[in-house]
ZAMI-320800 format. One record per residue (C-alpha): residue number from 1; x, z, y. Coordinates in steps of 0.25 Angstrom, whole numbers, plus 5000, padded with zeros to 4 digits. Each point is the difference from the previous one (the first is absolute). Last residue first. Example, Ala and Ser with C-alpha at 12.3 -4.5 7.8 and 13.67 -1.06 7.14 Angstrom:
BEGIN
+-----+------+------+------+
!   i !   xx !   zz !   yy !
+-----+------+------+------+
!   2 ! 5055 ! 5029 ! 4996 !
!   1 ! 4994 ! 5002 ! 4986 !
+-----+------+------+------+
//
This chain:
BEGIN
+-----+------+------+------+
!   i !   xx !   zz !   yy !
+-----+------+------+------+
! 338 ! 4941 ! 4972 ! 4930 !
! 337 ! 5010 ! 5004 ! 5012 !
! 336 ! 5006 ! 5014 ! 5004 !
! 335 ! 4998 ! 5004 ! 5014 !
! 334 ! 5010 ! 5009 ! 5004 !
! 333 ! 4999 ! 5012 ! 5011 !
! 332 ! 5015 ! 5006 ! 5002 !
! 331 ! 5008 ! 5012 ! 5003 !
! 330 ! 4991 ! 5014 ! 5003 !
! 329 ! 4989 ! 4995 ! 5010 !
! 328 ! 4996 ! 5008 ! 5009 !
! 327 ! 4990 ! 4991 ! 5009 !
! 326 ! 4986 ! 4998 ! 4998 !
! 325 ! 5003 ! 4985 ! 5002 !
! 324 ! 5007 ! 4999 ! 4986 !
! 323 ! 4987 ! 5005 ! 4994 !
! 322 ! 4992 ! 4991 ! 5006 !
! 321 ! 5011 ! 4987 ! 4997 !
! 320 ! 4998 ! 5005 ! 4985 !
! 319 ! 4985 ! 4996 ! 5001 !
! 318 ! 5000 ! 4989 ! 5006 !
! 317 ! 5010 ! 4995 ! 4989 !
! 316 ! 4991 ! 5004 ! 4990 !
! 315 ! 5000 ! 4987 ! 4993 !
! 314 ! 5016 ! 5000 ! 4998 !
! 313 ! 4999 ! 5012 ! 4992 !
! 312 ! 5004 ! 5012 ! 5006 !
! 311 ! 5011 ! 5011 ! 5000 !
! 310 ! 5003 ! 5013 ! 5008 !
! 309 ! 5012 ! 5005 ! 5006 !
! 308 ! 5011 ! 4994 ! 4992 !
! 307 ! 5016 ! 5006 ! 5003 !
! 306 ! 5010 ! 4991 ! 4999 !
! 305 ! 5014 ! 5004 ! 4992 !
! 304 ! 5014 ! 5000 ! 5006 !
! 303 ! 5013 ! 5003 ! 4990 !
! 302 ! 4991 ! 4997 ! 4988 !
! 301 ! 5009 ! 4989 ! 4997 !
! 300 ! 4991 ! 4989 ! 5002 !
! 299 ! 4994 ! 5005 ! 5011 !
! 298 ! 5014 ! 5000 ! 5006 !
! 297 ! 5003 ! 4986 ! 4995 !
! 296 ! 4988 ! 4996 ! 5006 !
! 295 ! 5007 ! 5002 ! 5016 !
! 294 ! 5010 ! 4989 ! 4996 !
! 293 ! 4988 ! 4990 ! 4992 !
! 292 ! 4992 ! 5003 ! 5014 !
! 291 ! 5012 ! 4998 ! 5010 !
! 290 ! 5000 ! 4985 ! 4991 !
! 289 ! 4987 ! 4998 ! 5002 !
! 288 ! 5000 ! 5001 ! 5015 !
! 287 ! 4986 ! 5002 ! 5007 !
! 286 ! 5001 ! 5005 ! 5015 !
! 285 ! 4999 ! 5016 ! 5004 !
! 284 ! 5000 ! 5000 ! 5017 !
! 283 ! 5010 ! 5007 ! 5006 !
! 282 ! 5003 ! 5013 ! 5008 !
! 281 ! 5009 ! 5006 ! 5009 !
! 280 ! 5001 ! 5011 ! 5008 !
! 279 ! 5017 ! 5006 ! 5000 !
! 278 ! 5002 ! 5012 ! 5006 !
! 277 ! 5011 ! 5002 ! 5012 !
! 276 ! 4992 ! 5012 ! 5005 !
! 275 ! 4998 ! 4992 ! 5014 !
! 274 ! 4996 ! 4987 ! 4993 !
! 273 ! 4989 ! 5009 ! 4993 !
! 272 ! 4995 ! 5005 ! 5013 !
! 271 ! 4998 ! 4987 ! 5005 !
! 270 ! 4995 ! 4993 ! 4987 !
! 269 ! 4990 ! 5010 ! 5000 !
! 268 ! 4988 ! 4993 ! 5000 !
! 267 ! 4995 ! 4996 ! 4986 !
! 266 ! 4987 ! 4994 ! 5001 !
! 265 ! 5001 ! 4990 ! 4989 !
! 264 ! 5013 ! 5004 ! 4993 !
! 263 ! 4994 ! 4999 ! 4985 !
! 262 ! 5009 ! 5002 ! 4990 !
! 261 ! 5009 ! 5006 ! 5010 !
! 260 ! 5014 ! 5005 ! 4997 !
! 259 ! 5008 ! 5010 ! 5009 !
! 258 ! 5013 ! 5002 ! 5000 !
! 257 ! 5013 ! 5009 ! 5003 !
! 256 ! 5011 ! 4997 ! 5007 !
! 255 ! 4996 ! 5015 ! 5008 !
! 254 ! 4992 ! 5009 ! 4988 !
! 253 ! 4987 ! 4998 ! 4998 !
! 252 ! 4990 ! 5012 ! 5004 !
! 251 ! 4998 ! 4995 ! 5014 !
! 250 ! 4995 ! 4986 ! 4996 !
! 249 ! 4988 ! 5002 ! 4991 !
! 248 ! 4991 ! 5004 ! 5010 !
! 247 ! 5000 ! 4986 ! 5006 !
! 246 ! 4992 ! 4996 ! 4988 !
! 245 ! 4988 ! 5006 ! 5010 !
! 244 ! 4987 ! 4990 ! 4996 !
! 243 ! 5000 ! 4993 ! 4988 !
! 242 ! 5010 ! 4997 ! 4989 !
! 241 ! 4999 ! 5006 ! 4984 !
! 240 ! 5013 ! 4993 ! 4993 !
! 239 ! 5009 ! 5008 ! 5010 !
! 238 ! 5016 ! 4999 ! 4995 !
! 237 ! 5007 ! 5010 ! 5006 !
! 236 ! 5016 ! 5002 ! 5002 !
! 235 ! 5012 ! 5007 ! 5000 !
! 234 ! 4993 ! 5013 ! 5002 !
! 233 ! 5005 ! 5011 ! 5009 !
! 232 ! 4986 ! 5007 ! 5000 !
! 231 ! 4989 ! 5005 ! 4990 !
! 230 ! 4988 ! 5009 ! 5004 !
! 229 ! 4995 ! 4999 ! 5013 !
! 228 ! 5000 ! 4984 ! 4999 !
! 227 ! 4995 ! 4999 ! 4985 !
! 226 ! 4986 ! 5007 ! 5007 !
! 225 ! 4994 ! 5011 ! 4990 !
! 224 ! 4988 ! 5002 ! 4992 !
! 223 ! 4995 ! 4987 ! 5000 !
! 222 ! 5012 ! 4993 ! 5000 !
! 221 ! 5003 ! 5007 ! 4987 !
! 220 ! 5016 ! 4998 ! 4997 !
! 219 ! 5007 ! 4999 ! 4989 !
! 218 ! 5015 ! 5002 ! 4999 !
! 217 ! 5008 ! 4994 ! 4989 !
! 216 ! 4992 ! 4989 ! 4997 !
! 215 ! 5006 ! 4995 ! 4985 !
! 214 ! 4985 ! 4992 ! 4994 !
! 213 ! 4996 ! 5014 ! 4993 !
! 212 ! 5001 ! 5006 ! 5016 !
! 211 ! 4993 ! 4987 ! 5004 !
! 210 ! 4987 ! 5003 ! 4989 !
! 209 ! 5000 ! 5017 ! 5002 !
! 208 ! 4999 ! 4997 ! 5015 !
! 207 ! 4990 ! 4989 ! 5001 !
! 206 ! 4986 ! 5009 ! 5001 !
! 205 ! 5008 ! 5006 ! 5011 !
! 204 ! 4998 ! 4989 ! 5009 !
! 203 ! 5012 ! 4993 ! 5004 !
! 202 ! 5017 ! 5000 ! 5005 !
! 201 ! 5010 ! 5000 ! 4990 !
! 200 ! 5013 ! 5004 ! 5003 !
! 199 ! 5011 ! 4993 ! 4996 !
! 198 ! 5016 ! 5001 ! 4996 !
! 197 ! 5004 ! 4988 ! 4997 !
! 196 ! 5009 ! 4995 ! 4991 !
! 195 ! 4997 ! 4986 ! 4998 !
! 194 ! 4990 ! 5002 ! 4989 !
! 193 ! 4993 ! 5010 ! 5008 !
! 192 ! 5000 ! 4992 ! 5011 !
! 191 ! 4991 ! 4990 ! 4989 !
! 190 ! 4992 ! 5011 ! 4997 !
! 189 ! 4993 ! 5005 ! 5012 !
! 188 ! 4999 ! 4986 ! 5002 !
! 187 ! 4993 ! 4997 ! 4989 !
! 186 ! 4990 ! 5012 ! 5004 !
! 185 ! 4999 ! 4994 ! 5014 !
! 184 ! 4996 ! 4987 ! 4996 !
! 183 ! 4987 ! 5002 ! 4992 !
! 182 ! 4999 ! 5011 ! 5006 !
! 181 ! 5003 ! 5016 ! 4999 !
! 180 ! 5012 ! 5000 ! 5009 !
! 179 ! 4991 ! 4998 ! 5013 !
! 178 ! 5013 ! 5003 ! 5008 !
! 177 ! 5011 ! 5000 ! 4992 !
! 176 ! 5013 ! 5009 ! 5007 !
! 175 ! 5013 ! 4994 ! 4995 !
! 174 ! 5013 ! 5011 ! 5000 !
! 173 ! 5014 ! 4993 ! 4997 !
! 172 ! 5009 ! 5002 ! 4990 !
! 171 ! 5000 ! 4985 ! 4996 !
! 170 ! 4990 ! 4992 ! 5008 !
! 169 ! 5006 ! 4988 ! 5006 !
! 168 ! 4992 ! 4995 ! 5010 !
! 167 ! 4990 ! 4988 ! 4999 !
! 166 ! 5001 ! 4989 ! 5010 !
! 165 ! 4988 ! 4993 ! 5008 !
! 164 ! 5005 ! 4988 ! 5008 !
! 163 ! 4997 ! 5001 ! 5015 !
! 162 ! 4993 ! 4996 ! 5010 !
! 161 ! 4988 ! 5009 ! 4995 !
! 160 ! 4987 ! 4997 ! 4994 !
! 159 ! 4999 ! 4988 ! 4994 !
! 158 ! 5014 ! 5000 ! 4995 !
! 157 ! 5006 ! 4986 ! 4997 !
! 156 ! 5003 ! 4995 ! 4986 !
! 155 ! 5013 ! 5003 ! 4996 !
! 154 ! 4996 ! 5005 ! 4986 !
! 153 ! 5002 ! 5013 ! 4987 !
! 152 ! 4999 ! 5011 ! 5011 !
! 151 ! 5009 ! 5009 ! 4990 !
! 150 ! 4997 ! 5015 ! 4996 !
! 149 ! 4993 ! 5008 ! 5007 !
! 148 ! 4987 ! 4991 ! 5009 !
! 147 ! 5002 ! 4987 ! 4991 !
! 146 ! 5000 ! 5010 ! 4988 !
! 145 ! 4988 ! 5009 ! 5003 !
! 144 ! 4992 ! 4988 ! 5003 !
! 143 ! 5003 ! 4992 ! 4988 !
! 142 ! 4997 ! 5012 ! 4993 !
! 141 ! 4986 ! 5000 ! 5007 !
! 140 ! 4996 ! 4987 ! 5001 !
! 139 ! 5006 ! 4996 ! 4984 !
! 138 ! 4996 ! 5014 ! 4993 !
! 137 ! 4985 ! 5002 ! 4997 !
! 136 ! 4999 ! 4986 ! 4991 !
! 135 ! 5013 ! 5005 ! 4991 !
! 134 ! 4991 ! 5014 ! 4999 !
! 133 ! 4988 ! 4995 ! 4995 !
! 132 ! 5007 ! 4987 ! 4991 !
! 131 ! 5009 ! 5011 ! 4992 !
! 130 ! 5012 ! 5004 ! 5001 !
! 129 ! 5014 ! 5000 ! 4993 !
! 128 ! 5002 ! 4986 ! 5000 !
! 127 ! 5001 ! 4999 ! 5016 !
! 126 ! 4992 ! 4986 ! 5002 !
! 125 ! 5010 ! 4990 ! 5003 !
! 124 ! 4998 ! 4996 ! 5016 !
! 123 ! 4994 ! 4990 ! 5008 !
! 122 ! 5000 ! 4997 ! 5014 !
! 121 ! 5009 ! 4988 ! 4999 !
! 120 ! 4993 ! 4994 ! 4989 !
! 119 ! 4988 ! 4998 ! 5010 !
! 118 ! 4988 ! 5007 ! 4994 !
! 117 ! 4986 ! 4993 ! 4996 !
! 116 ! 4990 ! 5011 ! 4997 !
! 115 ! 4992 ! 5000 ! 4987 !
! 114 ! 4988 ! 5010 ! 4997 !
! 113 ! 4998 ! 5005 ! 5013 !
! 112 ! 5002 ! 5011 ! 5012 !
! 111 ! 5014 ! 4995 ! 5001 !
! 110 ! 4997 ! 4988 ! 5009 !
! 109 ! 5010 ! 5000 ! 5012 !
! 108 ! 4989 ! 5003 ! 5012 !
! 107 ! 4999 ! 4992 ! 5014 !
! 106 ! 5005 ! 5009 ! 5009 !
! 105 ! 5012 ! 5006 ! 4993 !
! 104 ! 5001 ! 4986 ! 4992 !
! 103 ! 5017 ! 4998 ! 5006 !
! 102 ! 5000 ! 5014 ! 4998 !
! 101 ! 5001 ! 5002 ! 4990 !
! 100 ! 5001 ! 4987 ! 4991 !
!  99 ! 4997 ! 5009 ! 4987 !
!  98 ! 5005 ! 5014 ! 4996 !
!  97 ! 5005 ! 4996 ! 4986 !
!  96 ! 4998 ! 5005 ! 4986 !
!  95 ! 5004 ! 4993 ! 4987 !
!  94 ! 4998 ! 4998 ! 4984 !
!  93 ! 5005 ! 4986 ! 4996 !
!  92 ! 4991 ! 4995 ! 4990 !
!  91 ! 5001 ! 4986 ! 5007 !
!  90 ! 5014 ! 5000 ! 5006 !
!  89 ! 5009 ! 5003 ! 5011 !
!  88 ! 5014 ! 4997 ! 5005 !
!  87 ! 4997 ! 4985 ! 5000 !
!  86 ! 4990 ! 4997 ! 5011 !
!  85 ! 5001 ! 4987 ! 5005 !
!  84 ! 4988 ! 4994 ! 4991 !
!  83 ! 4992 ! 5011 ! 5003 !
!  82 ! 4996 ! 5009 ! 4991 !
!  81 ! 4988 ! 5004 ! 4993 !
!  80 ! 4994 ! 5013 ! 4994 !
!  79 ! 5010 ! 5011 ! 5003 !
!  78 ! 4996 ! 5013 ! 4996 !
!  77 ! 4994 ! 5012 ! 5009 !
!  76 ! 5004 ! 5011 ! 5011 !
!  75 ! 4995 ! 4998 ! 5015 !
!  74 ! 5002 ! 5004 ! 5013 !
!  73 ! 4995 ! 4990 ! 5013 !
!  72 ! 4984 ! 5003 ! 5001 !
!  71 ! 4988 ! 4994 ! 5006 !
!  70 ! 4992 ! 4984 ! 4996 !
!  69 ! 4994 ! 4993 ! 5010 !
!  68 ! 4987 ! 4994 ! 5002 !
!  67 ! 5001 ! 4996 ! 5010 !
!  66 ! 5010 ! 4993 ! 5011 !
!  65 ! 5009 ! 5009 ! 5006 !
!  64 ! 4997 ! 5004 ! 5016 !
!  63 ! 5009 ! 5012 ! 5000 !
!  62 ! 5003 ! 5009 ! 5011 !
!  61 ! 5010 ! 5001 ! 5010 !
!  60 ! 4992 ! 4994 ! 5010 !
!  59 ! 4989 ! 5010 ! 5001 !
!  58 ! 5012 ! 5012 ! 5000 !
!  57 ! 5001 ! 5006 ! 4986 !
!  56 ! 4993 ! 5011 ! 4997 !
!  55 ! 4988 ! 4992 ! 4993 !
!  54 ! 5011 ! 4995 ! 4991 !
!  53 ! 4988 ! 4990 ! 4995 !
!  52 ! 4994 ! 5013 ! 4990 !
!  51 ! 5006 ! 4995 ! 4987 !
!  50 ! 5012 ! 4995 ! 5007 !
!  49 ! 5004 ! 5014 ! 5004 !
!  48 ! 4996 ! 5008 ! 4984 !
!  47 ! 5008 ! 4990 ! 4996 !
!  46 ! 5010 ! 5001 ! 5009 !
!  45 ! 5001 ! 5016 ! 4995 !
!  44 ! 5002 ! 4997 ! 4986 !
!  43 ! 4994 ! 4998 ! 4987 !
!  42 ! 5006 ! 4997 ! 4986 !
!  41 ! 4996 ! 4989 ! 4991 !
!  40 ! 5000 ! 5001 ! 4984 !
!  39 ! 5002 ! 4990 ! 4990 !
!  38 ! 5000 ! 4987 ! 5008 !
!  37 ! 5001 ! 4986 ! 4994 !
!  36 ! 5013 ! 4995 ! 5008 !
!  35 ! 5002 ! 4985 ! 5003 !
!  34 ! 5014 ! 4999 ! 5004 !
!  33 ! 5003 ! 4991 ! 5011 !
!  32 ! 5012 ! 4991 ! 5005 !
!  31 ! 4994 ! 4988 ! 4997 !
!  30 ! 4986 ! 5003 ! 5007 !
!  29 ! 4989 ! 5008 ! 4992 !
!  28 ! 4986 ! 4996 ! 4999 !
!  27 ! 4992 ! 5013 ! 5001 !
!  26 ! 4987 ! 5005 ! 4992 !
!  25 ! 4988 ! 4996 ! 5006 !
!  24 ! 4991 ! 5011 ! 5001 !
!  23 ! 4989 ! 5009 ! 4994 !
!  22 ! 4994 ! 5013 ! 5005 !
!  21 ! 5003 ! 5015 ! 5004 !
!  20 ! 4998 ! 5001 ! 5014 !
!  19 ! 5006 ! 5008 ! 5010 !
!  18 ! 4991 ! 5002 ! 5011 !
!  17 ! 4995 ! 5013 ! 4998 !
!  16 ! 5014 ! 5006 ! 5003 !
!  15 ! 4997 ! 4999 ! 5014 !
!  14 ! 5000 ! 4988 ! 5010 !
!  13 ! 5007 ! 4986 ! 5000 !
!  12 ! 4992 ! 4988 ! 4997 !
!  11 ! 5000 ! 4990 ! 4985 !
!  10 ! 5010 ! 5010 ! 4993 !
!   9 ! 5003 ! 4997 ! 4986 !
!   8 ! 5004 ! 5009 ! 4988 !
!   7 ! 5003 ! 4990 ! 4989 !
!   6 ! 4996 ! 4995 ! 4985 !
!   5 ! 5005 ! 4988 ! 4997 !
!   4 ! 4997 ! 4984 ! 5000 !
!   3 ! 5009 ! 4988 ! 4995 !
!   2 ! 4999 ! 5004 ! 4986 !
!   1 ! 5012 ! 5000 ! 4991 !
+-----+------+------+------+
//
């Protein structure tokens, strides 16, 4: 095998334009790696972060990795190598895993390449039943959804609240998914569905016809009307979208309800929701293989399918992180390898 691969490296931050195509080394695993030769390689929002330094970010909290680096977490492809502690996986082996996230959120995970090395522990059996494209566009996404709905999966501290996150039990209740359309929101959409959710879909209207066919029961335009002057008495709502005034959710969620925040950066209504008795709490999605196999299962079974936006090969990478900046995007953005 050769020791060199074709990757997408960053040598500075900035716009797409610095993804560059070009050879490098191909990784050394540890013992308790898989070496993975990549099929396809989704994108996903702290790609698009790094990419740019997390200019967002306060100075301090930015990165300062050493380049070149290499972007990307999701992934779907065959096992090359093993390590010599690894025994549940072997060469041939066809897998998918969200890698080390968040522990490389600042410094990049690797997927955007031929090979990637994967701890064992963040991998998962490739559901049969699909191909590499879609397997690649589910592991941050579903992963998401399920730490968010259905179990937190670990104990490790909250980053954002004092407290552990916990998911709700969703039977008969009524689910509002804000940004429903996305890579995340469309499986959530789906996995409340599964657990006997009434939901209400909340996107564009170029989404409508696609989360109606995924099991919404109500859709609703945000550009032609305000969810909060619509719908109320709801058990809870998940926002995947963020920004400025979340607070708007809280008067049309019912007393022990909840609010879930994908991203509660800016969120100030922590007064007035305390006052409703509601619920704000979010969590910060973390690799786990054997969540993944679990969540699988459902793509497996058709139960839960993910949606691809667009695809490109691993060389246009540029060109796929422009189109997943114009916003819009209807599921997942994969990058499928040589």
């Amino acid at each position: 095998m050769s020791e060199v691969m074709k990757a997408v490296r960053l040598h500075e931050f900035g716009g797409p334009g610095v993804l560059l195509y070009e050879d490098a080394p191909r990784p050394q695993i540890s013992a308790d790696e898989v070496l993975v030769r990549v099929h396809a390689a989704s994108i996903n929002p702290p790609d698009l972060y790094l990419r740019d330094g997390y200019r967002a970010l306060p100075p301090d909290w930015q990165p300062n990795p050493i380049f070149p680096l290499i972007l990307g977490t999701d992934i779907s492809g065959t096992v090359s190598a093993v390590g010599e502690k690894v025994s549940q996986f072997k060469v041939g082996d066809a897998v998918f895993a969200m890698v080390r996230f968040p522990h490389d959120l600042m410094t990049g995970s690797g997927a955007y390449a031929d090979y990637v090395r994967v701890p064992a522990s963040d991998l998962a059996p490739k559901p049969a039943r699909i191909d590499h494209i879609h397997a690649a566009g589910a592991p941050m996404s579903l992963l998401t959804a399920w730490q968010f709905l259905v179990s937190l999966g670990h104990d490790v501290p909250n980053p954002f609240q004092t407290f552990p996150h916990a998911p709700i039990p969703l039977g008969g209740k009524t689910v509002v998914v804000n940004g429903a359309g996305g890579g995340v929101g469309h499986l959530a959409v789906q996995i409340a569905k599964w657990q006997g959710a009434k939901v209400i879909a909340v996107a564009s209207g170029k989404h409508e016809a696609l989360l109606k066919d995924l099991g919404a029961d109500l859709f609703i335009d945000y550009r032609k009307a305000d969810v909060e002057t619509v719908v109320k008495d709801v058990d809870l709502v998940l926002d995947f979208v963020g920004g400025a005034n979340m607070e708007r959710f809280l008067p049309l969620i019912k007393p022990n309800g909840a609010l879930f925040l994908v991203n509660p950066l800016g969120f100030s209504g922590h007064a007035e929701a305390a006052q409703r008795n509601i619920t704000v709490s979010t969590t910060q999605v973390r690799s786990n293989g054997a969540q993944l196999a679990e969540a699988g299962r459902l793509l497996d079974d058709g139960t839960v399918r993910v949606v691809i936006d667009s695809t490109y090969p691993l060389a246009e990478a540029a060109a796929a992180h422009r189109r997943a900046s114009e916003g819009s995007i209807q599921g997942k953005i994969v990058l499928v390898a040589a």
